[in-house]
C-alpha positions, 0 to 999 in steps of 0.5 A: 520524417522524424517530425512527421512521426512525432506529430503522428504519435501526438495526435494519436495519444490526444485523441486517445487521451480525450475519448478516456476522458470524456463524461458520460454517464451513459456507459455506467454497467447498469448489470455487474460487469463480468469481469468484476463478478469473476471475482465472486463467482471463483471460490478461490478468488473470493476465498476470504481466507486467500484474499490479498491483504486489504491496505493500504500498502496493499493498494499501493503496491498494485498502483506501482505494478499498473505504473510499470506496465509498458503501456501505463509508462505512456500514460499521465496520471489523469489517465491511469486513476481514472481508468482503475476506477471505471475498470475496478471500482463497482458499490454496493455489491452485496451477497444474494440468497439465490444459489444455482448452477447457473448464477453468482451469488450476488445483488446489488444494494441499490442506496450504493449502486444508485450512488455510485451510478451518479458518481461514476458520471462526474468521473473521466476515463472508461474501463476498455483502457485498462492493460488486463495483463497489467496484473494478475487475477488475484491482483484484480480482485484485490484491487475491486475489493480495496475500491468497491464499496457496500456492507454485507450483513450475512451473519459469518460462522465465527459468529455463529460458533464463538470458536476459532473455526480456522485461524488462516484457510493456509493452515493445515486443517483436520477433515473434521474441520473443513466446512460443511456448507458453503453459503450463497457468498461462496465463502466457505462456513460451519452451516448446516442445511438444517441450521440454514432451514432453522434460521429461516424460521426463526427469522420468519417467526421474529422478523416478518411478523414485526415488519408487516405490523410495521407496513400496517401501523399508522405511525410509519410516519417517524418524522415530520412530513415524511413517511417509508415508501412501502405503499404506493403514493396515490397522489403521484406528481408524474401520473403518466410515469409508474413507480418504481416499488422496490421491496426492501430485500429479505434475505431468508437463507442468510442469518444476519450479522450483528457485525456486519463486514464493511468492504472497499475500506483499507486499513491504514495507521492513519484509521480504516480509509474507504478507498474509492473517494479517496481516488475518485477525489484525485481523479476529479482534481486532476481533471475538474469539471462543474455541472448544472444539475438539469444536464447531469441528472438528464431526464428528472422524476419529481417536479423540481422548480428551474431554481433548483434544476440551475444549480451546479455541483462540482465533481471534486466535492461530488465524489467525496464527502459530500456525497456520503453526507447527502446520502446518509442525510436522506436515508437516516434521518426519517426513520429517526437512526444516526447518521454517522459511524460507526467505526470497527475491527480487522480481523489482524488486530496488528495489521500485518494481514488485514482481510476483513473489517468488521463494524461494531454497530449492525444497523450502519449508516451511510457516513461510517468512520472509514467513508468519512476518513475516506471522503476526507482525504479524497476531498482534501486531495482533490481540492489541492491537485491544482496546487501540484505539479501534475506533470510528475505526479506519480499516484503510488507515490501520492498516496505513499507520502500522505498516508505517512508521517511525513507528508506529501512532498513540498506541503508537508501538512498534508498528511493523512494523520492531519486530515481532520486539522485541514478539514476543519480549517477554513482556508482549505476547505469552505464548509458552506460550499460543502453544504451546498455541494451535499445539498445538490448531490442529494436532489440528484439522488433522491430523483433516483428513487432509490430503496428506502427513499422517503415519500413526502407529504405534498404540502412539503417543499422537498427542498427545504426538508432536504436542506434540513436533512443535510444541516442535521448530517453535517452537524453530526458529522463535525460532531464527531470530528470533535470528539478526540475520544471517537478519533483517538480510538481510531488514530492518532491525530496530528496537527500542522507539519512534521518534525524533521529530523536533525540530521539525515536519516540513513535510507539505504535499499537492502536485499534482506534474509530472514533465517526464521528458527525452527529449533524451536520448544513450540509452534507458538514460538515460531508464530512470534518469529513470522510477526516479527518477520511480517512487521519487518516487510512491512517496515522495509521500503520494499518494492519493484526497484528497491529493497528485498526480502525473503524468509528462510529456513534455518535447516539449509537455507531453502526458500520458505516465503519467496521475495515479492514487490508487493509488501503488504502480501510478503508480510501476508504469505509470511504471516500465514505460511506453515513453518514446521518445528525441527528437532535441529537447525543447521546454520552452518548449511545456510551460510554454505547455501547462501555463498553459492547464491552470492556467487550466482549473484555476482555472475549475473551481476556482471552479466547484466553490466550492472554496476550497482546493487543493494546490500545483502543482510543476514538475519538469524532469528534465534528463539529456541535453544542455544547452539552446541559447540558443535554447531558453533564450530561448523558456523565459524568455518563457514562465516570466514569462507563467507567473509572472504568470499563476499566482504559486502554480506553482513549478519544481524542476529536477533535472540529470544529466550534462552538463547546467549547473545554473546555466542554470536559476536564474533560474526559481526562487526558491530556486537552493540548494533548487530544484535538484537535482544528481543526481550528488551523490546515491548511488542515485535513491531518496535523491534521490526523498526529498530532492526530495520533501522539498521538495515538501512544504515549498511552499505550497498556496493558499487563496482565496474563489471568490465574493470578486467576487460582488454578491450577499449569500453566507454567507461562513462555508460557503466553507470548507477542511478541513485535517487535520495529522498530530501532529509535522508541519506544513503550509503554505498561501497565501491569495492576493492576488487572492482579497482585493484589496478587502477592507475589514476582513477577519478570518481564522479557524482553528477546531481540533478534536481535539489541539491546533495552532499557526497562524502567519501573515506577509506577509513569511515563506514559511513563517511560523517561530514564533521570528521576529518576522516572523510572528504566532502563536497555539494553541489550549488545547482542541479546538474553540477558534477562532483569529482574526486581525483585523490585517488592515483593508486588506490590498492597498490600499497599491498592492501585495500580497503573499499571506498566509502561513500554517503550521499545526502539529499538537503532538506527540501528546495524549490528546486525542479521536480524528478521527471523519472519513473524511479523516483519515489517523490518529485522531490527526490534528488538524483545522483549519477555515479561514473568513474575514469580509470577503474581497472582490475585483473581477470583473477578478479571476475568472480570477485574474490576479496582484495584483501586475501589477495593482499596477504598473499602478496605479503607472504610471499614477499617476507618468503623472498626476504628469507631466501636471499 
C-alpha cells in the first residue's frame, strides 16, 4: 500500500512538474494581468514612499519566504524560479496620461512588452502555480517591482520644486505640505491642475511643433538605408496584411523627466543589477532548451529567406544579454543615439533604504548599466546551471553567495563583483555565440513590428543591416566593460577567487537589541543612530531561522521597530520610522523589561522542547548626554539582577559625543571589545561591521529542557541542529543550570556532509585549538560522531561553570552537498548536538544561575563550620 501511494504521489507531481514547465508562448497575458496592475492600481501599494526597498537582500528575503511556504518545500528550484517569473515578472509597464474613475494609470511601452512577449515564450512554468498566500500584498508588489522592467520618464516634484518635498512619506508632515495633486501614476506630488495645464502648453508649444517638421523633413532618413516608421511604406512586402501604425505616445498631462526613473533594477554593492535576466538566466539554465527560429516566432510578418527562418537561438543567451543587445541595436543606431548606459543614483545614497533609481541621462538606451550587469550575471548564471548540483540548489541561496565577496559555493570565482572578469573570458562565455544569439534575437523582434521599428529601404538585405546593427552594439558594449573609470563609478570590480581567511571567521546567529538614545541634544543625533542601526541589519545574517533584530526605546524598552526575516525592510522600517527625542532615558527600566522577556523566553523555550537558542546581545546606543549618578546606580542594581537572572545576555555599549565610555565597563566583560567609540570610526557602516563582527563572536546556549523531569525521556530526541559555513565557525554554551546534577554526562557531536572540528573548555570562551585550555576533535568523514566522556560530575565541586563550545567547519571539500532546507549553502556542514546523562533539579526550570546556587551552598557549609 505504502508503495502504491509513493507511485501515486510521483506520478502526480510529474505530471504537475511537466504541465509548469511547458513552452508556450500562447499564454503570454497580451493585457496587464489584474493581479499585477493591483499594484498600481492601490495608492498605497504603489506609494513610492511606502514601497519595500528595492535590493537585493530585498529579493532575497522574499525568494527565502516563497521557499518556506509548505507548498514550494515540495517543490525543486526549476519550478519555483520559473513560476515567480510567469506570476510576477510583467516589462515596460509605464504610467499613462489617462486619469478616470474606471481605469489604472498605466501603458504598456511596446519596445518592452514586445521584448519581453519573446522572452516569456523561452521560459518554462505558468503563473496559476504560485501559492498567492505565500506572501503578503506589499510583498507581491515589491517582487513585481524588483523583477519588472521599463523606465518611466514622468517628470517627479522634486524635479520640479529643487526642495525637499518630503524626505520619507513615514515622516509626520504639516497640512501644508501634503500634496495637491495626485498624477496619473497615483504617486502623490506638489502639481497643481494649472501647473499640469501650463505643462501641457509649454510642451505643445516647444515639442509638437519640432516633431511635425520632423514627420515633414526629408532628412527622417538619419542613417544609410534606414528611415522612422512615421508614414506608411507604400511598397509593403505583405500587401495582403495592413500595418500596424503606431504613433509614438505623447504624454500631455506629464512633463518629462530629465531623470527618468529606471524600475526592475535592484541595488546591490556589486552595481545596480536589472533583476529579471538575472532570474530568467537561471531558470533557463536549469531548464535549457534550443529553438529554430521559424517555430518560436510562428506566423512571420516580413519575408525572411529558409536560411535565416533555420537558425536557432537558445533560451540561455535569449533571456539575457543577448536580447538587450539586439534590442538597443535596432532601436538606437538608426536615429544616430548610443547604445549603451547610461548609469544613475538611488534615492538612499548609503543603500540602507533603496526605492528609487534614477538615470542620469533622459534620452536612455536599450542596454543601460543596470541591464548589462543584469543580462551578465544571468548569462554567466545560466551557462553554468549544468555545471552544479541542481538537486540542492536552493535560489535564496544562489543569489546570496554571488551577490557576496565570497562567491558562489565550490566555484569561488564566481562572484558578481567578478562578473565583468568571467564575461570577457573566452573559457566562459563564447562571444561569437553571443553574436549570433543577439543577431536571431533581433529577426525575431524586429518581425514584431514593435514602435520605432526602423523601416528599410527594399534594396537592403534586412539581415545584413542587422548584423551590422549588432556588430556596433556589441562594440560598444565591450567598449565600456573596458573602460575601468565607467565601472568604477559603479562598483568595485575583482578578479579570480576570493582571499580566504586564515583562521575561521566567527558566525554565530544572535538575537540583537538596539536601545536607540532619545536623550538626546537634537533629531539629527538620533537620525545618525537609525543609520547606524540600519547598516547593522543589514550586516547581520538576518532571516527566518537565524539572527534577530529589534530596536528600542531607551525610556522603558518597548518596542519601537519590530523583529522581521526581511533585512533590507528592518533596516527600511528603522531607517524611517519617527523616534522622539526625550527629556530622560531610563536604562535601568530597559534592563527591568527585558529580565521579564528573558524570562518569557526561557518558558517558551521549554515549552517548545527546544534545546538550542541564539544568543541575546544588548546594545546601548549613547549619543546624547552622559548618565547621572543617579541613573548609574539604578542601572547597576538591575544589571546584577540581570547577570544572575540570565548569565547568557551580554551588553555592548556604543558611545557618540559627550558621552564617557568608561562609565559602562563595568557591565561588560571585555571593556576593549564591548565598547565601541563611535568617533574613532569614519562612516557608521564601518561601525555597523565592526559591532556586528562581535556580535557574532558571542556565544549562543545549549540546554536540555527536560534535564529535571522524573519521568524516563529518549534523551537522544532533544537535539540541536547546527549548520556552519566552510571557513567559519560558531560558538555556543551549555549552560550550568541545564546540567548541575549530572552523574556521568557524555557530549556527543555527529557531522554530516564535510568535515569539522569541535572544541571544548570550562575555562576558554571560545575554546581555541592551539590552547591547552581546550580539548579538541575532527571528524574523518561525514556522519562521524564526536564524543566527549570527560565529564563524570561536572558541577558537583560546589561551582559551575558552562561548557564552551566552538564548532569550526574545514575550508572547503568535495564532499557531499547539504540536502536540508536550513542550509544556507550546499556546502554547509551540519552538526548535531545530543547528550547522555544531563540531569538538573526542579529548583532549576525557570533557569536561575548555578552560580548563585553554588554561593549558597558555601554559605551555608562555613555556617555549619562555625556552629559545631
Amino acid at each position: 500500500m505504502f508503495y502504491l501511494k509513493t507511485v501515486l504521489v510521483f506520478f502526480w507531481v510529474s505530471v504537475n512538474q511537466i504541465s509548469s514547465n511547458t513552452f508556450t508562448s500562447s499564454d503570454y497575458p497580451k493585457n496587464i494581468p489584474p493581479r499585477i496592475s493591483e499594484c498600481y492600481a492601490d495608492q498605497r501599494l504603489n506609494d513610492r514612499y511606502l514601497r519595500h526597498p528595492i535590493s537585493i537582500h530585498g529579493l532575497i528575503s522574499l525568494l527565502n519566504k516563497i521557499e518556506n511556504h509548505d507548498t514550494v518545500k515540495l517543490w525543486d528550484t526549476t519550478r519555483l524560479i520559473s513560476t515567480v517569473l510567469k506570476r510576477f515578472r510583467y516589462d515596460g509597464i509605464e504610467d499613462s496620461e489617462s486619469q478616470s474613475a474606471y481605469t489604472t494609470p498605466i501603458q504598456k511601452n511596446l519596445p518592452e512588452t514586445d521584448k519581453y512577449s519573446l522572452i516569456w515564450s523561452l521560459l518554462p512554468g505558468t503563473a496559476a502555480d504560485f501559492p498567492e498566500d505565500a506572501l503578503t500584498p506589499d510583498e507581491k508588489c515589491a517582487l513585481h517591482f524588483m523583477l519588472s522592467y521599463s523606465v518611466n520618464g514622468t517628470m517627479r516634484a522634486e524635479e520640479r520644486f529643487p526642495r525637499q518635498l518630503a524626505r520619507e512619506r513615514s515622516l509626520d508632515l504639516n497640512e501644508e505640505d501634503l500634496p495637491l495633486f495626485v498624477d496619473a501614476s497615483g504617486i502623490s506630488t506638489n502639481y497643481t491642475q494649472n501647473d499640469t495645464e501650463e505643462n501641457k502648453k509649454i510642451y505643445e508649444d516647444n515639442v509638437l511643433v519640432h516633431q511635425d517638421a520632423a514627420e515633414t523633413d526629408e532628412a527622417n532618413e538619419v542613417s544609410e538605408g534606414v528611415a522612422i516608421e512615421t508614414v506608411l511604406n507604400e511598397e509593403e512586402e505583405d500587401p495582403g496584411k495592413s500595418r500596424k501604425r503606431r504613433a509614438l505616445p505623447i504624454n500631455y498631462a506629464l512633463p518629462i523627466s530629465k531623470s527618468p526613473l529606471q524600475r526592475g533594477v535592484i541595488y546591490t554593492p556589486y552595481g545596480t543589477v536589472a533583476a529579471g535576466p538575472v532570474l530568467s538566466g537561471i531558470a533557463a539554465g536549469l531548464e535549457p532548451q534550443t529553438v529554430r527560429l521559424r517555430d518560436w516566432m510562428g506566423s512571420v510578418y516580413y519575408n525572411w529567406s529558409d536560411t535565416v527562418l533555420d537558425r536557432s537561438i537558445n533560451n540561455i543567451w535569449g533571456t539575457t544579454i543577448a536580447s538587450d543587445i539586439a534590442q538597443s541595436g535596432l532601436l538606437r543606431i538608426h536615429l544616430s543615439h548610443t547604445t549603451v548606459g547610461p548609469s544613475g543614483s538611488w534615492n538612499d545614497s548609503l543603500g540602507i533604504c533603496p526605492r528609487e533609481f534614477a538615470l542620469h541621462n533622459e534620452d536612455p538606451s536599450y542596454l543601460t548599466n543596470a541591464e548589462i550587469y543584469g543580462g551578465i550575471d544571468g548569462l554567466l548564471l545560466g551557462l553554468k546551471m549544468r555545471d552544479w548540483d541542481k538537486e540542492y540548489l536552493k535560489l535564496s541561496d544562489l543569489l546570496s553567495s554571488y551577490y557576496s565577496e565570497t562567491g558562489v559555493a565550490k566555484d569561488r570565482s564566481y562572484r558578481a563583483c567578478n562578473r565583468i572578469s568571467n564575461f570577457l573570458d573566452p573559457n566562459k562565455v563564447n562571444h561569437n555565440i553571443l553574436k549570433e544569439e543577439a543577431l536571431t534575437f533581433l529577426v525575431a523582434y524586429y518581425d514584431k513590428d514593435t514602435e520605432g521599428n526602423p523601416v528599410f529601404k527594399p534594396s537592403l538585405d534586412k539581415f545584413v543591416k542587422a548584423k551590422q546593427f549588432i556588430d556596433t552594439t556589441y562594440n560598444d558594449l565591450t567598449k565600456l566593460l573596458n573602460n575601468k573609470e565607467i565601472i568604477r563609478d559603479d562598483f568595485v570590480p575583482c578578479t579570480g577567487l576570493p582571499t580566504l581567511p586564515t583562521t575561521e571567521i566567527p558566525r554565530t546567529d544572535t538575537d540583537l537589541l538596539f536601545v536607540i538614545d532619545q536623550f538626546t541634544f537634537s533629531n539629527e543625533e538620533v537620525q545618525r543612530q537609525t543609520e547606524l542601526a540600519g547598516f547593522l541589519a543589514l550586516d547581520l545574517n538576518i532571516g527566518i531561522t537565524t539572527s534577530q533584530m529589534e530596536v528600542l526605546s531607551s525610556l522603558d524598552g518597548s518596542v519601537i521597530v519590530p523583529q522581521s526575516a526581511n533585512k533590507a525592510q528592518l533596516a527600511c522600517s528603522i531607517r524611517n520610522t519617527v523616534i522622539s527625542i526625550h527629556n530622560q532615558r531610563k536604562l535601568h527600566n530597559v534592563l527591568a523589561t527585558l529580565r521579564t522577556r528573558f524570562d518569557r523566553d526561557k518558558i517558551e523555550e521549554r515549552n517548545n522542547k527546544t534545546s538550542g537558542a541564539n544568543g541575546k546581545t544588548v546594545l546601548f546606543s549613547l549619543s546624547g548626554r552622559s548618565p547621572s549618578t543617579q541613573e548609574i546606580e539604578d542601572f547597576t542594581k538591575e544589571y546584577e539582577l540581570l547577570k544572575n537572572e540570565h548569565p547568557d545576555v551580554r551588553l555592548l555599549f556604543a558611545v557618540a559625543g559627550t558621552v564617557s565610555s568608561e562609565i559602562y565597563k563595568s557591565f561588560v566583560q571585555e571593556p576593549e571589545k564591548d565598547i565601541f567609540k563611535l568617533n574613532l570610526f569614519t562612516t557608521y557602516k564601518e561601525a555597523a561591521s565592526i559591532i556586528g563582527d562581535r556580535a557574532r563572536s558571542l556565544s549562543a546556549k545549549l540546554f536540555y529542557p527536560e534535564c529535571y523531569s522524573d519521568v524516563a525521556l529518549d534523551e537522544a530526541s532533544f537535539a540541536h541542529t547546527i549548520y556552519v559555513t566552510p571557513g567559519t565557525q560558531k560558538f555556543y554554551k551549555i549552560m550550568p543550570s541545564t546540567m548541575h546534577l549530572s552523574q556521568n554526562l557524555k557530549i556527543k557531536f555527529t557531522i554530516l556532509h564535510g568535515n569539522a572540528e569541535v572544541c571544548l573548555s570550562r575555562i576558554q570562551e571560545p575554546p581555541v585549538s592551539s590552547s591547552a585550555l581546550s580539548v579538541c576533535q575532527k571528524n574523518v568523514n561525514g556522519g562521524d560522531i564526536i564524543e566527549f566522556t570527560n565529564y563524570p560530575a561536572p558541577c558537583m565541586s560546589g561551582s559551575c561553570s558552562p561548557i564552551y563550545v566552538a564548532i569550526k567547519a574545514a575550508q572547503e571539500t568535495d564532499s557531499e552537498s547539504c540536502p536540508d532546507p536550513q542550509c544556507d549553502s550546499p556546502d554547509q556542514v551540519k552538526v548535531v548536538w545530543t547528550h547522555e546523562g544531563m540531569v538538573c533539579s526542579k529548583d532549576f526550570r525557570s533557569g536561575a544561575p548555578t552560580q548563585l546556587v553554588s554561593h549558597v551552598i558555601l554559605l551555608v557549609f562555613t555556617l555549619l563550620l562555625i556552629i559545631f
